[in-house]
C-alpha positions in Angstrom: 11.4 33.9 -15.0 12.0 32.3 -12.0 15.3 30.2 -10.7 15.5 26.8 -9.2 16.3 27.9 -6.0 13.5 30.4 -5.4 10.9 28.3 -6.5 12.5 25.8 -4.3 12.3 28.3 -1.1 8.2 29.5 -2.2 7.5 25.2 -2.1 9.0 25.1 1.5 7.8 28.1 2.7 4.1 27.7 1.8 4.4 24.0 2.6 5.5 24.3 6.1 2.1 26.7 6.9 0.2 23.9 5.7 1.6 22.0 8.8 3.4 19.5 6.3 6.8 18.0 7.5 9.9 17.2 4.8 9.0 20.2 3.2 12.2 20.1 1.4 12.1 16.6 -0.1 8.3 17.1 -0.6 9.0 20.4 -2.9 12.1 18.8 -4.6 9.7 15.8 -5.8 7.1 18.2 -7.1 9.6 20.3 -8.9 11.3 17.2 -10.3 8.1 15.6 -11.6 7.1 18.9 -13.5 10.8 19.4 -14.5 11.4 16.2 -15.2 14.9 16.0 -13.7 16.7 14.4 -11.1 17.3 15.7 -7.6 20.9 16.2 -8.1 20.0 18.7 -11.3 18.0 21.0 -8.7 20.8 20.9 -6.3 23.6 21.1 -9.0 22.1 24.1 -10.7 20.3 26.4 -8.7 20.4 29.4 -10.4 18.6 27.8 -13.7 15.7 29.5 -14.7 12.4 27.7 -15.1 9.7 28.2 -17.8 6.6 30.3 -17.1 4.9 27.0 -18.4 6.6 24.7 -15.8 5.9 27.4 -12.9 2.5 27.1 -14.0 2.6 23.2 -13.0 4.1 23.9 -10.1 1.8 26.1 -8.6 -0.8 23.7 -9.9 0.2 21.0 -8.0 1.7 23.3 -4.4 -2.1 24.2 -4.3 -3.1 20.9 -4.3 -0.5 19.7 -1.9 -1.8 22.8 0.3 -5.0 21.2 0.8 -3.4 18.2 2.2 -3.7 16.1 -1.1 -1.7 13.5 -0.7 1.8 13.9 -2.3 1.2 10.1 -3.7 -1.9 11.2 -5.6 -0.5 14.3 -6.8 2.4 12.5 -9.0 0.5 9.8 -9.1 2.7 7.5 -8.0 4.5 5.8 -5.5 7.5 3.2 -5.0 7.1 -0.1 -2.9 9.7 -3.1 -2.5 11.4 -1.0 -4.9 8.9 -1.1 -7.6 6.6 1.5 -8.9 3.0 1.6 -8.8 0.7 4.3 -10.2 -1.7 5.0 -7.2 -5.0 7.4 -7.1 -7.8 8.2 -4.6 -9.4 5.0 -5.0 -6.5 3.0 -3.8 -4.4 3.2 -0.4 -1.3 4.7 -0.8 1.7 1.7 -0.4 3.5 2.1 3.3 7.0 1.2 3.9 5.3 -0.6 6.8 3.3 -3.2 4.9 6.8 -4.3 3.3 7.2 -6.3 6.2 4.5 -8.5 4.8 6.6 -8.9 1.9 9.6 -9.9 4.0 7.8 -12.3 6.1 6.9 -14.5 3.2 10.2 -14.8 2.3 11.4 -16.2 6.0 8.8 -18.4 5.9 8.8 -19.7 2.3 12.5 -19.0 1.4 12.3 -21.3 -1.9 11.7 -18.8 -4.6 11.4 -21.1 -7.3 8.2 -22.9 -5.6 4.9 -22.3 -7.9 2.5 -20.6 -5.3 -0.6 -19.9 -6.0 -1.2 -16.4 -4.0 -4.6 -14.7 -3.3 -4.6 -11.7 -2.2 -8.1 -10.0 -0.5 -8.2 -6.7 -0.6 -5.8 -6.1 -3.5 -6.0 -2.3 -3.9 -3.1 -1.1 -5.7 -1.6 -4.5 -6.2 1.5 -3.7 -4.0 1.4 -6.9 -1.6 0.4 -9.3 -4.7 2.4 -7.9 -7.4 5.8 -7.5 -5.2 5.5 -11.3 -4.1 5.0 -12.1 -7.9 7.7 -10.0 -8.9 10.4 -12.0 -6.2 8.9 -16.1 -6.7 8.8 -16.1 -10.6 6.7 -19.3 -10.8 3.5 -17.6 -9.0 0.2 -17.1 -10.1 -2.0 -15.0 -8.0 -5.0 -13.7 -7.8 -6.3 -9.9 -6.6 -9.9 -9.0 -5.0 -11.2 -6.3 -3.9 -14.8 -4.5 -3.9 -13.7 -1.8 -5.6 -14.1 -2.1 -9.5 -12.0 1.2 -9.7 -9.6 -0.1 -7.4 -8.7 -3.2 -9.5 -8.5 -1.1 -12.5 -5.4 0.4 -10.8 -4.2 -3.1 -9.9 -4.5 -4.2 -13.7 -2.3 -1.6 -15.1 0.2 -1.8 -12.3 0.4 -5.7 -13.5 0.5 -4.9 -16.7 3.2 -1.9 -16.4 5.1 -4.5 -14.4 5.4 -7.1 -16.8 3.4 -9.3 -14.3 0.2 -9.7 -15.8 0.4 -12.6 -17.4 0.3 -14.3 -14.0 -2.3 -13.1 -12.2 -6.1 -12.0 -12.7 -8.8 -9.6 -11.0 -11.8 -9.9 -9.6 -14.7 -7.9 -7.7 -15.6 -9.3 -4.5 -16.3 -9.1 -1.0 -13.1 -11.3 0.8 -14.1 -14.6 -0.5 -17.1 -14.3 -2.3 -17.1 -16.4 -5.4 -13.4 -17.3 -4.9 -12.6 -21.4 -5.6 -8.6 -22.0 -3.9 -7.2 -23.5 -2.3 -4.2 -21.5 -2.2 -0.3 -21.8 -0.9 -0.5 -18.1 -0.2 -2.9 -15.3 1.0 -2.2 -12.4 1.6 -4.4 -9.4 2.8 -3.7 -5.3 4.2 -7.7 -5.3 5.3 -9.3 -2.2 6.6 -8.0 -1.9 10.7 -8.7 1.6 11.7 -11.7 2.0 14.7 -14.4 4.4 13.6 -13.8 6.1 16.4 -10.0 7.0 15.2 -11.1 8.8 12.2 -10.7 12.2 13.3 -7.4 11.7 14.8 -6.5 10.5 11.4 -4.5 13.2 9.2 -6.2 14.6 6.6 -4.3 13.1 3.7 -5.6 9.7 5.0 -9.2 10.8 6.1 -9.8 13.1 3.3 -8.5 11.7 0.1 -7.9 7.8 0.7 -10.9 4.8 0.1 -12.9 4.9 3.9 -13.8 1.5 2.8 -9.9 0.5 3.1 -9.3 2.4 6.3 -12.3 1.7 8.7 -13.7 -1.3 10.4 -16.5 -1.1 12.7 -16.1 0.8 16.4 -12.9 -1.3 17.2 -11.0 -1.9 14.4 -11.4 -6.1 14.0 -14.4 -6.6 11.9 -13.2 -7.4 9.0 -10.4 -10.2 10.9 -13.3 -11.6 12.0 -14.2 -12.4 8.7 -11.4 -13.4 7.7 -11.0 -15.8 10.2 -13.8 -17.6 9.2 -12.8 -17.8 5.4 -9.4 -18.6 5.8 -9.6 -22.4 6.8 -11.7 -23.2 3.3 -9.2 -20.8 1.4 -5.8 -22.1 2.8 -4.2 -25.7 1.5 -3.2 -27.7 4.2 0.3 -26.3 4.4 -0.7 -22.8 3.1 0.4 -19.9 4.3 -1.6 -16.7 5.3 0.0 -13.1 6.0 -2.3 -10.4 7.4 -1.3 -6.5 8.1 -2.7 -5.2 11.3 -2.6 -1.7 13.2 -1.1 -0.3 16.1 -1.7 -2.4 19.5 -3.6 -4.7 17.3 -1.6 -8.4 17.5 -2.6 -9.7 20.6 -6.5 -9.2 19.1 -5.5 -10.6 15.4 -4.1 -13.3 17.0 -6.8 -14.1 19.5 -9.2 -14.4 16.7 -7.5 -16.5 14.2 -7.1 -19.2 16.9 -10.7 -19.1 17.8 -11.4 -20.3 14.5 -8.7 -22.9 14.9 -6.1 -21.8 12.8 -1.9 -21.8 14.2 -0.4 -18.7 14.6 3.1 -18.8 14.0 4.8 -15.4 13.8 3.7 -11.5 14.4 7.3 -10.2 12.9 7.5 -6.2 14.1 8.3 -3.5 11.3 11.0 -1.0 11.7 9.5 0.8 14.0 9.1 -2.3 16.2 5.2 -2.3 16.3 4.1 -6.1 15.3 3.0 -5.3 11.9 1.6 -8.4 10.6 0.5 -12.2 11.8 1.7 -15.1 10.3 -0.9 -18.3 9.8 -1.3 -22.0 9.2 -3.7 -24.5 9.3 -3.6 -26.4 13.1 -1.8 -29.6 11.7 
């Protein structure tokens, strides 16, 4: 048999050679999903002795973490505007960073009781579309993505939120076969250069959708097609919200007014990078 707190210390240990940082929070979450406890149970009562059965699990899922598998896929899970949302390898794992998308809609449309109707291209997971649902309780919305597997995902998140009833999925690429207009769009689309993908880690080269992380040599093709939907898919005093990367605003920004639409905010996430643009139709 083995106690709490030596299982605890072989997580950390073998963690940290992997090159993994928190190694402490990140072997408290695996313990607690196999143990099915709360953190304060693993701190409270170190000396408890685990089951062979549960060590099995453990080790199970430390190997997997050892190769760099992201913790998020491992339990299968992760937590975004303070929801849940079950998550695998064909969906991007939910940043705290794309939250500010989230945020922005509600400076900009502060009336929560307005019936929207949201799009969101490139729904993934569901986070972005599925969080604005759950805070403006008169929205319908609408998820695409090109990934049938990907929507699957979406679908049960909806469902396990209580949120399906108001929205639907569908397979497409951006606005292929998509009527509108819409009060809201919303899009995370791929913004990582090609060229960036061996600086990436590997629990984001090696385990996450390529087709949600790259686009073309510099990192804009897919705002450039965007920018070209976006006037057809907006009503005239719609709303658009788009994610971007690193360095990436001054770009975004150029390229949405080329196609004449108004740019209107780039609010900056915690860390102060300018994590998404804000757009309207030119009045």
């Amino acid at each position: 048999m083995h106690s709490i707190a030596s299982i605890l210390d072989l997580c950390m240990t073998r963690l940290q050679k992997a090159g993994i940082d928190n190694v402490r929070f990140e072997a408290r979450l695996l313990m607690c999903h196999v143990l099915k406890v709360d953190t304060s149970i693993l701190v409270a009562y170190p000396e408890r002795d685990v089951s062979s059965e549960d060590f099995v699990q453990i080790e199970n899922l430390l190997q997997r973490r050892e190769q760099r598998e992201p913790l998020s896929q491992i339990l299968g899970e992760r937590e975004f505007w303070s929801l849940p949302f079950k998550v695998n390898r064909h969906t991007l794992t939910p940043r705290p960073d794309s939250e500010t998308l989230i945020e922005a809609v509600l400076t900009h449309v502060p009336d929560v009781a307005q019936k929207l109707s949201v799009l969101d291209l490139g729904v993934g997971s569901g986070c972005l579309l599925l969080s604005i649902l759950s805070e403006y309780k008169n929205a319908t919305g609408l998820g695409v993505d090109i990934s049938p597997a990907a929507l699957d995902v979406a679908l049960q998140n909806a469902q396990n939120l209580g949120l399906a009833a108001r929205c639907h999925f569908q397979q497409g690429n951006w606005a292929e076969g998509i009527g509108g207009p819409f009060d809201l769009i919303l899009s995370n689309p791929p913004y990582i250069p090609l060229r960036d993908k061996e600086t990436l880690d590997p629990e984001v080269k090696d385990y996450e959708p390529a087709t949600a992380l790259f686009s073309g040599e510099d990192g804009l093709e897919d705002y450039r097609c965007l920018a070209e939907v976006l006037p057809q898919l907006l009503n005239s005093d719609g709303l658009a919200v788009l994610e971007q990367g690193i360095g990436q605003a001054l770009d975004v920004a150029e390229i949405m007014r080329n196609h004449g639409l108004m740019v209107i905010d780039q609010p900056k996430d915690l860390a102060g990078v300018e994590r998404c643009t804000v757009i309207r139709k030119k009045l």
